[in-house]
C-alpha positions as CSV (number, residue, x, y, z in Angstrom):
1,X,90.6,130.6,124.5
2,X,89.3,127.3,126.1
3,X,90.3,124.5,124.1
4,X,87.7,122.1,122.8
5,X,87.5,118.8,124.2
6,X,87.7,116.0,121.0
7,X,87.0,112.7,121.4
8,X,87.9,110.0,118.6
9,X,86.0,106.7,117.9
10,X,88.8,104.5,116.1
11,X,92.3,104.3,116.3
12,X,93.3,101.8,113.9
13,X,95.5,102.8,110.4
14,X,93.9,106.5,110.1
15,X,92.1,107.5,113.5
16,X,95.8,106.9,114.8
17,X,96.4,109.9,112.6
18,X,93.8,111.7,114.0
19,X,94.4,111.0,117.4
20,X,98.5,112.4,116.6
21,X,96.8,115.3,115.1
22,X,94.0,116.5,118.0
23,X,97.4,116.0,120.7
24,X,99.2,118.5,119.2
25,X,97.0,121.2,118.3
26,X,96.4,124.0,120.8
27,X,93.0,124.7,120.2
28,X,91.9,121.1,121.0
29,X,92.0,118.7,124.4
30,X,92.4,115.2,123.5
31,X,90.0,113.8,126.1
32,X,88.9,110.3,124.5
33,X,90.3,107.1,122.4
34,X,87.5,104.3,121.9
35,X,89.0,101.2,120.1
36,X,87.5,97.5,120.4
37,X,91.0,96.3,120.0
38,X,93.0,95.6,123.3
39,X,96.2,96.0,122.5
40,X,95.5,99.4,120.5
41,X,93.8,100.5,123.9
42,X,97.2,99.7,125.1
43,X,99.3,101.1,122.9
44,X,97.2,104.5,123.2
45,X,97.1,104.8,126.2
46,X,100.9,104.9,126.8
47,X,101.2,107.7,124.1
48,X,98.3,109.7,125.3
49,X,97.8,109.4,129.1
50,X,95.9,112.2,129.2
51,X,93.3,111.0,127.7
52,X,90.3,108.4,128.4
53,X,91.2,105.1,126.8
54,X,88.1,102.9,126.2
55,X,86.0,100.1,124.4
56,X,83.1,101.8,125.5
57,X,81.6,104.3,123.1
58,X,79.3,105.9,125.3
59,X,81.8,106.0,127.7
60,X,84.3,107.9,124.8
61,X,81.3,110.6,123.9
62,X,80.9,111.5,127.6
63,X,83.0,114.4,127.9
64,X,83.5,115.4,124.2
65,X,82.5,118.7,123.2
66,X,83.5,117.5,119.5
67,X,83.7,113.9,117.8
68,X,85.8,112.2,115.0
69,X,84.7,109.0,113.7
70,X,87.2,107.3,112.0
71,X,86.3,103.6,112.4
72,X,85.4,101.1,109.8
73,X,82.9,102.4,107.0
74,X,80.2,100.1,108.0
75,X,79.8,101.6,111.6
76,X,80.0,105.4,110.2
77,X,76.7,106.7,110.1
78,X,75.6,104.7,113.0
79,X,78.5,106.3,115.2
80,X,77.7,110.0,113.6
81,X,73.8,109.3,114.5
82,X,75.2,108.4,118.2
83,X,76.7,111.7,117.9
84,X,74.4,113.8,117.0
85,X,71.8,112.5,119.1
86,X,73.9,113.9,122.1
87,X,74.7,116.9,120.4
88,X,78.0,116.7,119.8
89,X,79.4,118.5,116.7
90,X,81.0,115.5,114.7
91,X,83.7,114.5,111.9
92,X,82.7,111.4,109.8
93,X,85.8,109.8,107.9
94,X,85.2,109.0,104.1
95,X,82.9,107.2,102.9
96,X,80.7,109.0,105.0
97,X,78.1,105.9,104.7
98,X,77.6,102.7,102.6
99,X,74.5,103.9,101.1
100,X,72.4,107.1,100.7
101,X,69.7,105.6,102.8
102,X,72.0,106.1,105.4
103,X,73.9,109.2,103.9
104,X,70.2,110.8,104.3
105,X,69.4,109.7,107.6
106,X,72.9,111.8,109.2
107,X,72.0,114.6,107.1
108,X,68.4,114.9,108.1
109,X,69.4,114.2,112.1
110,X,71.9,116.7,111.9
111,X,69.8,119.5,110.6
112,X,66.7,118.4,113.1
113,X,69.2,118.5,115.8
114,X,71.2,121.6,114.5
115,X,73.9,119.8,115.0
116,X,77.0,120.8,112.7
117,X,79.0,117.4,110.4
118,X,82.0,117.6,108.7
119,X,82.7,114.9,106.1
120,X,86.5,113.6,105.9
121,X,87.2,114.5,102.7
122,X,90.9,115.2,103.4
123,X,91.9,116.6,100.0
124,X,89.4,119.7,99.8
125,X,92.1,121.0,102.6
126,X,95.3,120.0,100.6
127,X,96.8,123.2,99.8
128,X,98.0,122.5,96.3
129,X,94.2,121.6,95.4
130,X,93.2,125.4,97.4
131,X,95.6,126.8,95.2
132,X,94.4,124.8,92.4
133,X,91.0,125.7,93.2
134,X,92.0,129.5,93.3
135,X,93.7,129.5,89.7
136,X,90.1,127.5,88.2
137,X,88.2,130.5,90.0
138,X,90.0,133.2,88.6
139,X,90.1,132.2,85.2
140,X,93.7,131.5,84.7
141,X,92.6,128.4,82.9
142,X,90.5,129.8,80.8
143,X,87.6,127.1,80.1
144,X,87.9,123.8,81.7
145,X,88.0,121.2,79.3
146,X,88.3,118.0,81.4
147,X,90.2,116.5,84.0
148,X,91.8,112.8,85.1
149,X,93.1,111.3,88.1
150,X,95.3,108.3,89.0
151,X,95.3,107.0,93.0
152,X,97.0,103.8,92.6
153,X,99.3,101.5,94.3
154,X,100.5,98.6,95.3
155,X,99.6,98.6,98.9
156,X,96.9,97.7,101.4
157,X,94.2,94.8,100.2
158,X,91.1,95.7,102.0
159,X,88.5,92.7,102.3
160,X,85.8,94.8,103.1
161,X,85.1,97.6,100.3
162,X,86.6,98.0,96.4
163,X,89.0,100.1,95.3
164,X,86.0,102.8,94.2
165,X,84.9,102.9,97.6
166,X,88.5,102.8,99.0
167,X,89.7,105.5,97.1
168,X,86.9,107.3,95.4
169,X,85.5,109.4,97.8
170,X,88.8,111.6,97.5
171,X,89.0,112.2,93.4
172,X,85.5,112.4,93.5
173,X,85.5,115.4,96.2
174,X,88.5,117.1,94.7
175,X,86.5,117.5,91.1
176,X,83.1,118.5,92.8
177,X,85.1,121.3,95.0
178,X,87.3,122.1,91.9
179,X,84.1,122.2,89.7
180,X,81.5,123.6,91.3
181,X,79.0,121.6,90.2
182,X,77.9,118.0,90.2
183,X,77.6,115.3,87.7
184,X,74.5,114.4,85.5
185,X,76.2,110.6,84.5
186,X,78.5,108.4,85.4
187,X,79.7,105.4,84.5
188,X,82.5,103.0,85.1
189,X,84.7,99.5,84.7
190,X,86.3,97.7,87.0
191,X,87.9,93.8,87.7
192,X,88.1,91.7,90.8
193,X,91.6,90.2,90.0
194,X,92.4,89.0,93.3
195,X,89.2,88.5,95.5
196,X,86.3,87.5,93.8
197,X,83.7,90.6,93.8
198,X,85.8,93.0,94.4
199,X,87.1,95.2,92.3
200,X,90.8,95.9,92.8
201,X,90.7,98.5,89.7
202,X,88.0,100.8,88.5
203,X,87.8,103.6,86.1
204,X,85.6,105.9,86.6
205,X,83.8,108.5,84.3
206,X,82.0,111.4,85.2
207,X,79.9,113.8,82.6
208,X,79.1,117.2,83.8
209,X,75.9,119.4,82.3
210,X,78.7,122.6,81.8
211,X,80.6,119.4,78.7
212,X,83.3,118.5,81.6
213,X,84.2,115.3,81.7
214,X,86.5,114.0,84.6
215,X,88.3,110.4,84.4
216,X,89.5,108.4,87.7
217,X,92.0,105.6,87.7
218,X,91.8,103.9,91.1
219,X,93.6,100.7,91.5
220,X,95.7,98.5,94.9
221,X,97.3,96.1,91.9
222,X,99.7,98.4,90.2
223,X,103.7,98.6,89.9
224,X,104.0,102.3,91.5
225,X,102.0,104.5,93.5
226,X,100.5,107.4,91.9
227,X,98.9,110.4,93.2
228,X,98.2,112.4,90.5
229,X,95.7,115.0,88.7
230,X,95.6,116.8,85.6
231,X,93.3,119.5,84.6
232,X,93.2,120.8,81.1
233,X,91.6,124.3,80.4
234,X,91.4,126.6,77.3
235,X,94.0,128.7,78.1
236,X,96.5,126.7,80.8
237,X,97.4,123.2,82.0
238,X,97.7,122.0,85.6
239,X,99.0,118.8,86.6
240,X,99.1,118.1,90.9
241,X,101.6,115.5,91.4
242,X,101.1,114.8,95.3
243,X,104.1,112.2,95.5
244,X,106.5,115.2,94.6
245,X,107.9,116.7,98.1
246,X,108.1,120.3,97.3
247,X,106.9,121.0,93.6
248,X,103.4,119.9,94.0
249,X,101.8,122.3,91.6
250,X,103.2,122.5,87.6
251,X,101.4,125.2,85.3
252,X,102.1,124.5,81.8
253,X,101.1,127.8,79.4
254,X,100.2,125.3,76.4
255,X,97.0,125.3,74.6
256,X,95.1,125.5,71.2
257,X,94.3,128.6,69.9
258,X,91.8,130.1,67.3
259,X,92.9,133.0,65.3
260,X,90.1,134.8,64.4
261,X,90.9,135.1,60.8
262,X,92.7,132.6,58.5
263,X,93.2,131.5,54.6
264,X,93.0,127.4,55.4
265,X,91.9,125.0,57.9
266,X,95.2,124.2,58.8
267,X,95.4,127.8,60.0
268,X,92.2,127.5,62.3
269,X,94.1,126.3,65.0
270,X,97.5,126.8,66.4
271,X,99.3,125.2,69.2
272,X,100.7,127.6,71.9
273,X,103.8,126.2,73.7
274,X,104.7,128.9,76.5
275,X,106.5,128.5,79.7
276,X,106.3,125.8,83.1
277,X,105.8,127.5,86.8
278,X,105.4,125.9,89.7
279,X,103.6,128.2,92.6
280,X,104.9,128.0,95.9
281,X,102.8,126.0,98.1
282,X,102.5,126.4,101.9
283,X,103.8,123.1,103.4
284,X,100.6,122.6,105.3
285,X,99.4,119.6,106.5
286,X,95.9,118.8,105.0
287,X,94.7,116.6,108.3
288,X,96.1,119.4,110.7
289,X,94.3,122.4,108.4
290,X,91.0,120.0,108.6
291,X,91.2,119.4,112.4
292,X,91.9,123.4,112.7
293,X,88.8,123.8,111.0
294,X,86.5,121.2,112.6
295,X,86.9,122.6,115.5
296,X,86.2,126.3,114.6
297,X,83.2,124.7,113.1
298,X,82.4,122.9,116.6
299,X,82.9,126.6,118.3
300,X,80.3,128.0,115.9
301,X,82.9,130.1,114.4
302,X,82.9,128.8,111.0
303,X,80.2,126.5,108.9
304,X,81.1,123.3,107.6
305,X,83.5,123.6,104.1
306,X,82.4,120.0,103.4
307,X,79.5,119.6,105.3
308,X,76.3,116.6,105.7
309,X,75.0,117.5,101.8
310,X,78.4,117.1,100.3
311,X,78.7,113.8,102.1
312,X,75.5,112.6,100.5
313,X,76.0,113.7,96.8
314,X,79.6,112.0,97.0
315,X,77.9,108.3,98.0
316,X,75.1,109.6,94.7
317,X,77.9,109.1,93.1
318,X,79.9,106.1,94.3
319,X,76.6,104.4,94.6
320,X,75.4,105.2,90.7
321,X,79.4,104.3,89.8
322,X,78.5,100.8,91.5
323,X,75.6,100.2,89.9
324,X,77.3,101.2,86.2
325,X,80.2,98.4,87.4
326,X,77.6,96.1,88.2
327,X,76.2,96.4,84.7
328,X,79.4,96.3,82.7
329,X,79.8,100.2,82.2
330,X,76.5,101.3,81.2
331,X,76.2,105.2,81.8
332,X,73.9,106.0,85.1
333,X,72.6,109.1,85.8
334,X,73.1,110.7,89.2
């Protein structure tokens, strides 16, 4: 089968990833690099010499069948409008815009132009949150109850965006896909300890119409780096620890259970402690499995799992989290 020819617009801490990716999959030609820096040009074009190396963006979408743009998040939606315009099927890193103005305006280009988007939100294709996914949809949980997430570190200081812009685009994915359904309110605190407006740790609520509630703890100022969800249900107990090598995925069989008869209150409920299993999780590679599918998506073969909408209900939400931070935690609606 003819591969399809990618091209990718930024090749800086993560579009190097994606370039390492696209080069060594089968199913795509690495044909373009477009970077403003010099000596990444350089540096790429030594690695990949069989590829166009350029400053030029028009230049880069020249020959691509298929586009990722993984540049800063101001010049997203600008890039995926250049795109689509051209008709190239394109991938737009998180966030997938600044705003939902500009959220909207990809969207509505992409279905004027029938031209197919894929959003970057990496963790929908993490195999431990498929599987996770897989147990919610089957009922093994029983009832979810609520969920919480921690994504900090101490790591890279970004002048340009907070850490709920930073970071929150993947929690915030991972409970919509996990869910299945979108939140009504939000609300959240944060503090800008070490640059003055902005926040290097936010925590983030989100209320559900089903009585979910999900919890996000997103921080660069913090002692270790923690990838980690939990997700409580009626009948089992998940927790996804992504900084474990092999055991990913822990089931705990623990829960609170209502006889259905019973002589006292104390009676009325009973804690179950049963066993601990950890599924076996293919060791897949969650940029790889979303490249794979990007391109089926720009053959036609497959629709977008994340696609232009998704992107716009996830900046809903980090936009109505903003404007909670901005007004000390009050509750906004989505």
């Amino acid at each position: 089968m003819k591969r399809v020819k990618v091209t990718v617009l930024g090749a800086g801490n993560w579009g190097r990833n994606h370039v390492r990716t696209l080069a060594a999959l089968p199913e795509a030609e690495l044909v373009g690099i477009c970077d403003p820096d010099a000596s990444v040009r350089r540096a790429m074009a030594g690695s990949y010499p069989g590829a166009a190396v350029t400053a030029s963006v028009d230049e880069a979408l020249e020959p691509a069948e298929a586009v990722v743009v993984a540049t800063p998040a101001a010049s997203h939606a600008a890039l995926a409008l250049q795109a689509i315009e051209r008709g190239i099927p394109v991938l737009v890193e998180k966030p997938f815009a600044l705003s939902t103005e500009e959220a909207n305006a990809v969207a509505d280009a992409a279905v004027s132009k029938g031209v197919p988007v894929v959003v970057g939100h990496l963790l929908v294709f993490h195999p431990a949150v498929e599987r996770l996914k897989a147990m919610i949809g089957a009922g093994e949980l029983g009832e979810v109850f609520y969920l919480y997430s921690q994504r900090v570190n101490l790591g890279q200081i970004r002048p340009d965006e907070n850490a709920l812009w930073s970071f929150g685009p993947h929690d915030i994915s991972v409970a919509l896909d996990l869910l299945g359904e979108q939140p009504v309110r939000v609300s959240a605190h944060g503090r800008s300890y070490l640059q003055p407006g902005i926040e290097d740790v936010v925590f983030m609520i989100m209320e559900f119409a089903s009585g979910v509630m999900a919890h996000v703890q997103m921080s660069w100022l913090d002692p270790r780096k923690e990838r980690r969800l939990t997700v409580v249900g009626s009948k089992r107990m998940v927790v996804l620890d992504d900084m474990e090598p092999r055991e990913k995925l822990r089931v705990y069989d623990k829960g609170v259970d209502k006889p259905p008869e019973y002589a006292s209150y104390g009676e009325s409920l009973a804690v179950r402690e049963g066993d601990i299993t950890i599924p076996r999780i293919p060791n897949v590679e969650p940029l790889s499995a979303e490249l794979r599918h990007f391109v089926r998506v720009a053959r036609g073969e497959e629709a977008p799992r994340v696609g232009a909408a998704d992107g716009v209900l996830v900046i809903r939400i980090l936009e109505a989290a903003s404007e909670s931070l901005a007004s000390h935690g009050a509750s906004v609606e989505v």
